[in-house]
VOMIPA-82080 format. One record per residue (C-alpha): residue number from 1; residue in three letters; x, y, z. Coordinates in steps of 0.001 Angstrom, whole numbers, plus 500000, padded with zeros to 6 digits. Last residue first. Layout:
N
[NUM,"ALA",[X,Y,Z]],
...
end
This chain:
415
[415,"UNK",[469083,566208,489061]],
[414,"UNK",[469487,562767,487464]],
[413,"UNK",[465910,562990,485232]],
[412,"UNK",[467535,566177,484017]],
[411,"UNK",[470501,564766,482957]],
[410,"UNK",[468874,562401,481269]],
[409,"UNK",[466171,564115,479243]],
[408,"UNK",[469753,566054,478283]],
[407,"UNK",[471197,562614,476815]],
[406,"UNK",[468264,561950,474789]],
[405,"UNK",[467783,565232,473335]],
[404,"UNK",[471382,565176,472147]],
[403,"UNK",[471275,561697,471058]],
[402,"UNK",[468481,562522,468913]],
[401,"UNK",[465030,560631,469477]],
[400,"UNK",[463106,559333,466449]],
[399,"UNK",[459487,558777,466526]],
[398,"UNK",[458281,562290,464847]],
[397,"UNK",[461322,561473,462049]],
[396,"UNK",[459164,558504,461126]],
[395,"UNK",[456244,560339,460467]],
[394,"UNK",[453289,559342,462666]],
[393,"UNK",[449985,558178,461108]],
[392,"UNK",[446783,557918,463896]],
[391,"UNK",[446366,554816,465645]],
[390,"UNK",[443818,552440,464165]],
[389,"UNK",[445802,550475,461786]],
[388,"UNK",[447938,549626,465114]],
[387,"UNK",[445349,549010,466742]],
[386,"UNK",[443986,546301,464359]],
[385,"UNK",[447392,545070,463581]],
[384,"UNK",[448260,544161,467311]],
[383,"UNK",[444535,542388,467551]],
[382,"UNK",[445840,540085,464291]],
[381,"UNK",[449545,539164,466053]],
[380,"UNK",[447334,538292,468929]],
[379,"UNK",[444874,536073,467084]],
[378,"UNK",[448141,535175,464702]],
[377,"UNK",[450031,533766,467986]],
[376,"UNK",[447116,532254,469531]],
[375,"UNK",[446446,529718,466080]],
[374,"UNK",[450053,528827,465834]],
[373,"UNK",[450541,528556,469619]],
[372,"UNK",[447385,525871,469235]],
[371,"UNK",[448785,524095,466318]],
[370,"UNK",[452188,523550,468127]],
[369,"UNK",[451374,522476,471772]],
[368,"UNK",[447710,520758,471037]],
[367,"UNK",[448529,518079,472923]],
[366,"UNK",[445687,515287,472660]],
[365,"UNK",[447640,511630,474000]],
[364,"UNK",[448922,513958,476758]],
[363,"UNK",[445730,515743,477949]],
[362,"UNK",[443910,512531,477528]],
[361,"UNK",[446558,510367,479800]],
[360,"UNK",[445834,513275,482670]],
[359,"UNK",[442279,513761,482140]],
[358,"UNK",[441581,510258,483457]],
[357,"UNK",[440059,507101,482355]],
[356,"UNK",[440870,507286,479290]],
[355,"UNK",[438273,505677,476937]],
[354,"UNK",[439987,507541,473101]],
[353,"UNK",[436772,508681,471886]],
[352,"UNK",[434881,509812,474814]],
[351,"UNK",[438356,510490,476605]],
[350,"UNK",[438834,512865,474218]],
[349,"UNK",[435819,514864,473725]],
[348,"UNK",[435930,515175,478114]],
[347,"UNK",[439402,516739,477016]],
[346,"UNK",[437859,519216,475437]],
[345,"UNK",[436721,521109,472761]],
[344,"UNK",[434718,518406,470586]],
[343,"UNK",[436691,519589,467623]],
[342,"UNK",[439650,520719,468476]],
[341,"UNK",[439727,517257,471274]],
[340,"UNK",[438593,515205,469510]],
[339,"UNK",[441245,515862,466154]],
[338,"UNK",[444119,515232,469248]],
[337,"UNK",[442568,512010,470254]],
[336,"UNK",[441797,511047,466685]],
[335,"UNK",[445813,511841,466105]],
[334,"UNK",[447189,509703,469471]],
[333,"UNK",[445196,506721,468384]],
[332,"UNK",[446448,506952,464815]],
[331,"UNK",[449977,507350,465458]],
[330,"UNK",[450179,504651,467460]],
[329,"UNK",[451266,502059,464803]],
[328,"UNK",[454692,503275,464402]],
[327,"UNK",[456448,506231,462533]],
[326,"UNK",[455352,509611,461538]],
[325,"UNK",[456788,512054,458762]],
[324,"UNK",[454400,511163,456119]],
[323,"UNK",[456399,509991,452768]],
[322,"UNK",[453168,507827,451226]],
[321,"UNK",[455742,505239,449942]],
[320,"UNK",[458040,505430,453532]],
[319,"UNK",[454616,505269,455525]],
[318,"UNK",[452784,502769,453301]],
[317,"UNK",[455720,500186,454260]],
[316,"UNK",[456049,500884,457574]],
[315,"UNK",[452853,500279,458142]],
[314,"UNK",[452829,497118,456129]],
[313,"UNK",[455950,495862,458292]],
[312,"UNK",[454288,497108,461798]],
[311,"UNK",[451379,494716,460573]],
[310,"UNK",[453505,491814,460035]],
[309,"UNK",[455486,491672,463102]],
[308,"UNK",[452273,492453,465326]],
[307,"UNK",[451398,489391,463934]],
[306,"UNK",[447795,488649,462677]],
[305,"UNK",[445167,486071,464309]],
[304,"UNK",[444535,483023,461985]],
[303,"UNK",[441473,482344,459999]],
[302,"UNK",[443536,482409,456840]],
[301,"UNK",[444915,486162,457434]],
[300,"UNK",[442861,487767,459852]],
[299,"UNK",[441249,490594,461279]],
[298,"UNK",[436986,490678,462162]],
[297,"UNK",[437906,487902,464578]],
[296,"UNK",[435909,484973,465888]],
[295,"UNK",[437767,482537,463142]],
[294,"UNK",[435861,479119,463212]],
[293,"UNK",[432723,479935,461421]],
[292,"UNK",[434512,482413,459195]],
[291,"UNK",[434044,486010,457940]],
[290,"UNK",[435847,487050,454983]],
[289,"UNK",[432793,488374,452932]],
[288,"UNK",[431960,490043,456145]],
[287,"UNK",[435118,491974,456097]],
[286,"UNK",[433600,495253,453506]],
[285,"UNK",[430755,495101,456200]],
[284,"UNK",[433245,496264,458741]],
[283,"UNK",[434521,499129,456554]],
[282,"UNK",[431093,500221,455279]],
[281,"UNK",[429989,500152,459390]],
[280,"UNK",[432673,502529,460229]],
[279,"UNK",[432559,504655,457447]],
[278,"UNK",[428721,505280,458471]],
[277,"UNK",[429162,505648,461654]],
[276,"UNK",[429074,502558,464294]],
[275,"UNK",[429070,504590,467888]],
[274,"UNK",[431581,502938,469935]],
[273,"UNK",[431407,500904,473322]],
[272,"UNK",[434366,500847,475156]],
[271,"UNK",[434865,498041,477420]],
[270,"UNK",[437024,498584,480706]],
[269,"UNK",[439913,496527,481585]],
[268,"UNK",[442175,499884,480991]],
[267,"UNK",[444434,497385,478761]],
[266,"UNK",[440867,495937,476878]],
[265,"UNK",[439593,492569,478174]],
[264,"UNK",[439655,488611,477023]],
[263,"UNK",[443112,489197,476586]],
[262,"UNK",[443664,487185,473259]],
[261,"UNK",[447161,485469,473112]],
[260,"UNK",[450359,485343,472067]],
[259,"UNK",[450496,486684,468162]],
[258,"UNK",[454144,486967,466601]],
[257,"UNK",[456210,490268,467886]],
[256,"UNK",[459549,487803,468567]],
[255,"UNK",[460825,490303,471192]],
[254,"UNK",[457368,491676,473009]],
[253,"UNK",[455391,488610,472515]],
[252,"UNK",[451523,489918,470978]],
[251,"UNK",[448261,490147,472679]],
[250,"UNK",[445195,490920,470786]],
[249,"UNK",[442491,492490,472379]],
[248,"UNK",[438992,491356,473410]],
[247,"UNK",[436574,494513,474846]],
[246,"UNK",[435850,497488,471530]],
[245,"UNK",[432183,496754,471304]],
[244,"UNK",[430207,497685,468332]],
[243,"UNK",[427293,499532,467932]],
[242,"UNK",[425012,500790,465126]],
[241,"UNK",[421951,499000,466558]],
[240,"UNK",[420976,496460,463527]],
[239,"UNK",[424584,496051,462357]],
[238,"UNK",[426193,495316,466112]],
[237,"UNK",[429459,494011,466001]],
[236,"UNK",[430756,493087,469447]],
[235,"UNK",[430641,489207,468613]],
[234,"UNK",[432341,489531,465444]],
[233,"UNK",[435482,489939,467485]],
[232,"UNK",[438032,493008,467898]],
[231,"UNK",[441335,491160,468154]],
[230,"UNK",[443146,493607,465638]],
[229,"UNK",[441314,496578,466237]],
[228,"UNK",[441743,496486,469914]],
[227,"UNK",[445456,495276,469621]],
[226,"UNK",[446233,498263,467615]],
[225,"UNK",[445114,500376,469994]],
[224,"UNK",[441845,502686,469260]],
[223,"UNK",[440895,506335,468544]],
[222,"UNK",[438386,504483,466477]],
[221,"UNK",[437797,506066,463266]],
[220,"UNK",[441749,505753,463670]],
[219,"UNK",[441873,502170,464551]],
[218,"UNK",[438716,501729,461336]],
[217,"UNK",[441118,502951,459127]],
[216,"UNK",[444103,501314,459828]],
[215,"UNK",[442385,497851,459894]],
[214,"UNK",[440817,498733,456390]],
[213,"UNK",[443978,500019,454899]],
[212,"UNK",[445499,496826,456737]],
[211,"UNK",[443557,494282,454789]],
[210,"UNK",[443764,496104,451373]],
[209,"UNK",[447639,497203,451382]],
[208,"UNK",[448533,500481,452288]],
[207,"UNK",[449700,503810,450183]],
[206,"UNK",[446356,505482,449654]],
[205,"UNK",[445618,504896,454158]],
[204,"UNK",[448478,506589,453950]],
[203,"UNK",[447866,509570,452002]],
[202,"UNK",[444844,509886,454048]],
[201,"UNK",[445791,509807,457485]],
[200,"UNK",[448524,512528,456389]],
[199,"UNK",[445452,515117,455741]],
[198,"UNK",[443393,514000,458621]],
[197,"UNK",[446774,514986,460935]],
[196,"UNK",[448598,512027,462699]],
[195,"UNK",[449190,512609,465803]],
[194,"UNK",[452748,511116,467082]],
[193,"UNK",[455566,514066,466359]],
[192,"UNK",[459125,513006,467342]],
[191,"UNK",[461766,515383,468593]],
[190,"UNK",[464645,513473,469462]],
[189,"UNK",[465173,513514,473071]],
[188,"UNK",[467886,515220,474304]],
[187,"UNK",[470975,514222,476069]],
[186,"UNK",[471925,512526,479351]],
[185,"UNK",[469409,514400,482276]],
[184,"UNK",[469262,512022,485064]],
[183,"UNK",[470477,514850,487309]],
[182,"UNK",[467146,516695,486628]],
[181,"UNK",[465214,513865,487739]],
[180,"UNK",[467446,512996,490618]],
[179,"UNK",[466142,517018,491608]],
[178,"UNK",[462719,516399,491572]],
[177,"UNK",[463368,514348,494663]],
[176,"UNK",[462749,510258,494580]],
[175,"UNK",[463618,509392,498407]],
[174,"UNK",[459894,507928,498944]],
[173,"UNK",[459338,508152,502615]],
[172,"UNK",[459094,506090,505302]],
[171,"UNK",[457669,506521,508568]],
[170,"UNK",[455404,503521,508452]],
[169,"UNK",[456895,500680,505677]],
[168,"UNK",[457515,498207,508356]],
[167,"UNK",[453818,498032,509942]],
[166,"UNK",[452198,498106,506477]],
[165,"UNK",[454050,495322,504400]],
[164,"UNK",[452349,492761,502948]],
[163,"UNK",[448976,495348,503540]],
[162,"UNK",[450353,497355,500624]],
[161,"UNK",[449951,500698,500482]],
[160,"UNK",[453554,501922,501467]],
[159,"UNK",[454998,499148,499022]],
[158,"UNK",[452824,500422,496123]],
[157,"UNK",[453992,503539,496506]],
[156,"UNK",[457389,502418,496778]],
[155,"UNK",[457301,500428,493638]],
[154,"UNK",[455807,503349,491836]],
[153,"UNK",[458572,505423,492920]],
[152,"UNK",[461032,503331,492061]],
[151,"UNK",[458893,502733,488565]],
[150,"UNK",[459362,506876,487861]],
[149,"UNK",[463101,506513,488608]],
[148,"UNK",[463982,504081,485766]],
[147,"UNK",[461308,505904,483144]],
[146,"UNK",[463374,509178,484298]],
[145,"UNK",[466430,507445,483681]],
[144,"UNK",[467531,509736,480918]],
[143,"UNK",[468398,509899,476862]],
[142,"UNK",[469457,506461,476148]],
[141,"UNK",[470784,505966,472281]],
[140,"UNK",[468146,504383,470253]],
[139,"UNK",[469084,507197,467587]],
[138,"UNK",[472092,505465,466499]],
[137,"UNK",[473501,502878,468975]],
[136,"UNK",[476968,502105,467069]],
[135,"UNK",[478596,501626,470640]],
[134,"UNK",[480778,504461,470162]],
[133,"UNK",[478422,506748,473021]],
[132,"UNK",[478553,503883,475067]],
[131,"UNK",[482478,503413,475446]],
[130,"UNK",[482854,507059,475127]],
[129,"UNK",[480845,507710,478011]],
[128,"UNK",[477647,509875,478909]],
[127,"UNK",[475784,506214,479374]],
[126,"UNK",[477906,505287,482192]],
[125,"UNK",[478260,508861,483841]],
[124,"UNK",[474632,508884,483813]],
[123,"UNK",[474688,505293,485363]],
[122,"UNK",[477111,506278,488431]],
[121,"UNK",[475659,509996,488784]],
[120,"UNK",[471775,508095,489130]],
[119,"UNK",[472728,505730,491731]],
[118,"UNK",[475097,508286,493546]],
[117,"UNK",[472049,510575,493724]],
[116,"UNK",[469349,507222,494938]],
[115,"UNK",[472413,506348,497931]],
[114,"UNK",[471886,510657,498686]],
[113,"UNK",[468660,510311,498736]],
[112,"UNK",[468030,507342,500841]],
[111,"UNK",[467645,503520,499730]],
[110,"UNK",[468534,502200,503547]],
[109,"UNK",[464909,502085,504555]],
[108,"UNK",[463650,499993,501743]],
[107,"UNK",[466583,497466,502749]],
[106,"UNK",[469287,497559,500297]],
[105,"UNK",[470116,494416,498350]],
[104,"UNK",[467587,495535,495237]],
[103,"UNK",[469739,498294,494653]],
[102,"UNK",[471989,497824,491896]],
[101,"UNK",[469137,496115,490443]],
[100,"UNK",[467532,499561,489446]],
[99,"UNK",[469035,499384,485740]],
[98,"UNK",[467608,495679,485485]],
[97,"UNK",[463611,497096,486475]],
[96,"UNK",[462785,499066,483372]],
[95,"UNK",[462759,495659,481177]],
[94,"UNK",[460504,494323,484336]],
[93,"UNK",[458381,497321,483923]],
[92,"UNK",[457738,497168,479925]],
[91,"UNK",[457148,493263,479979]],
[90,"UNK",[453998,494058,482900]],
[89,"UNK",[453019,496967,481250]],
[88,"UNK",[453155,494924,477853]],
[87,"UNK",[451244,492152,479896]],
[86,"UNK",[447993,494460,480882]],
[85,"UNK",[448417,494931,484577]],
[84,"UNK",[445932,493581,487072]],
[83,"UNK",[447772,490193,487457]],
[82,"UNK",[450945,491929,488430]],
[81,"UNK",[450003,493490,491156]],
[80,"UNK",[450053,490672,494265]],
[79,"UNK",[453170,488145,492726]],
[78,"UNK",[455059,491213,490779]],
[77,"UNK",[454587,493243,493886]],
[76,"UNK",[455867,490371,496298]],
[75,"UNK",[458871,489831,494112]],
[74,"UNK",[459685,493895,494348]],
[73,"UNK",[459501,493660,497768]],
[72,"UNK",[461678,491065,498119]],
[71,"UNK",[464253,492605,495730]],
[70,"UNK",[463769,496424,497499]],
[69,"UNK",[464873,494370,500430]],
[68,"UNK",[462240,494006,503565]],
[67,"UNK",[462546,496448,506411]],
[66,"UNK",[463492,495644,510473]],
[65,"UNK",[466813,496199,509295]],
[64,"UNK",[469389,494916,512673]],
[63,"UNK",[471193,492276,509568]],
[62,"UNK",[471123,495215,506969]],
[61,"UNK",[472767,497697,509314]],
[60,"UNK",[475221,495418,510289]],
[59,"UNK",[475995,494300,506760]],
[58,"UNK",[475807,498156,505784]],
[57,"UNK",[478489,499562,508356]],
[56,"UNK",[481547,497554,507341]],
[55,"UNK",[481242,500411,504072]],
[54,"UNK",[479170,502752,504551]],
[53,"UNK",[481251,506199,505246]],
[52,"UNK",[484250,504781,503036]],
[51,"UNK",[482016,503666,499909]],
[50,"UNK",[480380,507123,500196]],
[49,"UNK",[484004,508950,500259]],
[48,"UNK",[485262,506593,497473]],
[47,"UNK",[481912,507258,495407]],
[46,"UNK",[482105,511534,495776]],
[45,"UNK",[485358,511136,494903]],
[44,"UNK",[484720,509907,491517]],
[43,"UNK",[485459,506757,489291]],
[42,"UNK",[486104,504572,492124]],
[41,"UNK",[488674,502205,493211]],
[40,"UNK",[488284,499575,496151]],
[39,"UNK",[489866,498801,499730]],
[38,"UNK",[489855,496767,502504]],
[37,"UNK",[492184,496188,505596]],
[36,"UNK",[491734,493600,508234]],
[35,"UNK",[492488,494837,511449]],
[34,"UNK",[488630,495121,513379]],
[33,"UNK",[487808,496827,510058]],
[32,"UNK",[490441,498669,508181]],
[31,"UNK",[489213,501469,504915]],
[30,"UNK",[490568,502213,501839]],
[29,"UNK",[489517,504554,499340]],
[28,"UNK",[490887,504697,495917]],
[27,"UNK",[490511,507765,493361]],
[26,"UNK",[490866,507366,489640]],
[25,"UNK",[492624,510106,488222]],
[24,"UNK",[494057,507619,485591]],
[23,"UNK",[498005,508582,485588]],
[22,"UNK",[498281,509754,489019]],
[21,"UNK",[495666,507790,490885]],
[20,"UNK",[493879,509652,493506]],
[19,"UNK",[494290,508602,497497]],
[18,"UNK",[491365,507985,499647]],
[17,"UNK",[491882,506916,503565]],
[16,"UNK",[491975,510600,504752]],
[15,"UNK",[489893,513288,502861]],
[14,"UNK",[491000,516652,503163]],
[13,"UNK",[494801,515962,502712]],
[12,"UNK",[493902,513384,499236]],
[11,"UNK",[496558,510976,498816]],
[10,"UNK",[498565,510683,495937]],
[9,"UNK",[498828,507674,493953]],
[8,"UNK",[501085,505790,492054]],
[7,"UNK",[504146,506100,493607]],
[6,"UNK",[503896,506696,497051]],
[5,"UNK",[500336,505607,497551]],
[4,"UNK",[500936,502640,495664]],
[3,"UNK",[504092,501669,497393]],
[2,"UNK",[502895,502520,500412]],
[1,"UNK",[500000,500000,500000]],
end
């Protein structure tokens, strides 16, 4: 050790027992328990004086925790809440969960502030580096951890209601602080636009191939999820009553994107009944033809349920021919929300068409951000003209101030 420190590192006079390498400017920290010595390397000082103020102290702590491990209480939730999610949430959550696996060993108690800052310095600092910035990522490159931080506190919530748990959790309190959100901060997001206008709609619905033009259609007539359209049965098709019944949706596997399953319920678990219009009920009479006995499903290719593979492939397709700047299959859900919403005026319109249950998921399927500054911007622009038409005419020289004039109004003001 005092060959290191003499040699290769230098210690640090403000912070004994942490030394910084020469040639690196990586900083060690070493620390003797009951005379056995220990000692790691960290990437910045901050982490060697953290690893030297818990370190010995966190097995002890652990063993006299009267709180369950983030891992055991994340096991529990996936056993208790799970069922009630749709399975992308479910897929979506435990793909979110690997980053926060650094602390699943802590006890609830234990995962404070200042543990949750180094957490989200140590992974920024990761995905800021050369090493990940070279990896040939492309536009998939991570922006923040927000999505990370936002489950920790959904976990904790859930741990602070649940009756598994409700004599340990009292007293504590979830240590995700606005300001972990703003340290997450790794680069921009690309700026990508998700409503489809009526205009776009229709040069893509020109570009697609029969059997998705008409599933396209009728999700944006709709305001619907893919898997709504897709799995949407015969059974909720109402000719005589102009109804139909968006409830059974097609589930898909997340990596291979080939059918699953049918959820016998929507993702909200609420049925949405819809109002069969005109163009609604031409497009589901234009399937009948290809109706089948044993086939339940408005959509399908030989009596067998499509692939999300297989749609997203078409969409893509009709997307690059038609040359309308939005990608993905949720365009059209997020563009008859925001087309409710100018026309109905609200966001009651939207959840009408869309089935939200809150005001909260319409607002931000039905932004109006853009098109609305446009419109507010030439109202006010347009009520600046009108007075200024009205004001009488002023030559220019009556509106010009010499410097003389200007520097005696001055003075004047001084004195």
């Amino acid at each position: 050790m005092k060959e290191n420190s003499t040699y290769m590192y230098q210690a640090l006079k403000n912070n004994p027992g942490i030394w910084k390498h020469k040639t690196s400017g990586q900083f060690l920290a070493r620390k003797k328990i009951r005379g056995k010595s220990y000692r790691k390397t960290f990437r910045t000082i901050r982490q060697a004086i953290e690893w030297r103020n818990n370190f010995g102290e966190q097995e002890a702590l652990t063993k006299k925790a009267v709180c369950s491990k983030l891992k055991d209480v994340w096991t529990e939730m996936q056993r208790q809440h799970f069922p009630i999610l749709a399975d992308s949430t479910q897929e979506i959550w435990i793909r979110r969960y690997a980053l926060l696996k650094d602390l699943e060993d802590l006890p609830m108690d234990r995962i404070t502030s200042s543990v949750l800052s180094s957490w989200v310095e140590r992974h920024v600092g990761y995905f800021k580096s050369d090493f990940y910035e070279n990896d040939c990522r492309g536009r998939a490159k991570r922006c923040d951890l927000i999505n990370e931080l936002n489950l920790l506190v959904t976990i904790f919530n859930w741990y602070k209601r649940s009756e598994t748990f409700e004599i340990e959790c009292k007293g504590i309190s979830i240590p995700v602080g606005t300001h972990h959100k703003k340290m997450s901060f790794i680069r921009s997001k690309p700026v990508k636009n998700l409503a489809i206008t009526i205009e776009h709609a229709l040069k893509f619905f020109a570009h697609v191939k029969p059997l998705y033009v008409e599933l396209s259609t009728l999700q944006y007539y709709t305001a619907s999820r893919i898997g709504e359209v897709a799995g949407l049965h015969w059974s909720r098709v109402d000719f005589e009553n102009k109804r139909l019944v968006i409830m059974e949706t097609l589930c898909w596997d997340q990596q291979t994107k080939v059918f699953k399953k049918i959820n016998p319920h929507p993702k909200n678990k609420v049925p949405r009944p819809i109002y069969m219009t005109p163009e609604i009920e031409a497009i589901l009479r234009a399937r009948l033809p290809f109706k089948q006995n044993d086939c339940p499903l408005v959509f399908h290719v030989e009596g067998k349920p499509l692939n999300y593979g297989t749609i997203q492939l078409n969409y893509r397709e009709a997307q690059r021919k038609s040359g309308v700047p939005y990608t993905g299959t949720h365009i059209f859900r997020h563009g008859m929300a925001k087309l409710a919403r100018r026309v109905g005026g609200g966001l009651d319109a939207v959840i009408a068409m869309t089935g939200h249950k809150d005001f909260k998921l319409a607002d931000h399927y039905s932004k109006l951000d853009e098109e609305f500054h446009q419109e507010v911007s030439e109202k006010v622009m347009s009520a600046i003209r009108l007075k200024m038409d009205q004001l009488p005419g002023e030559s220019e020289s009556d509106n010009v101030v010499s410097i003389n004039q200007f520097r005696r109004k001055s003075i004047h003001a001084n004195i």
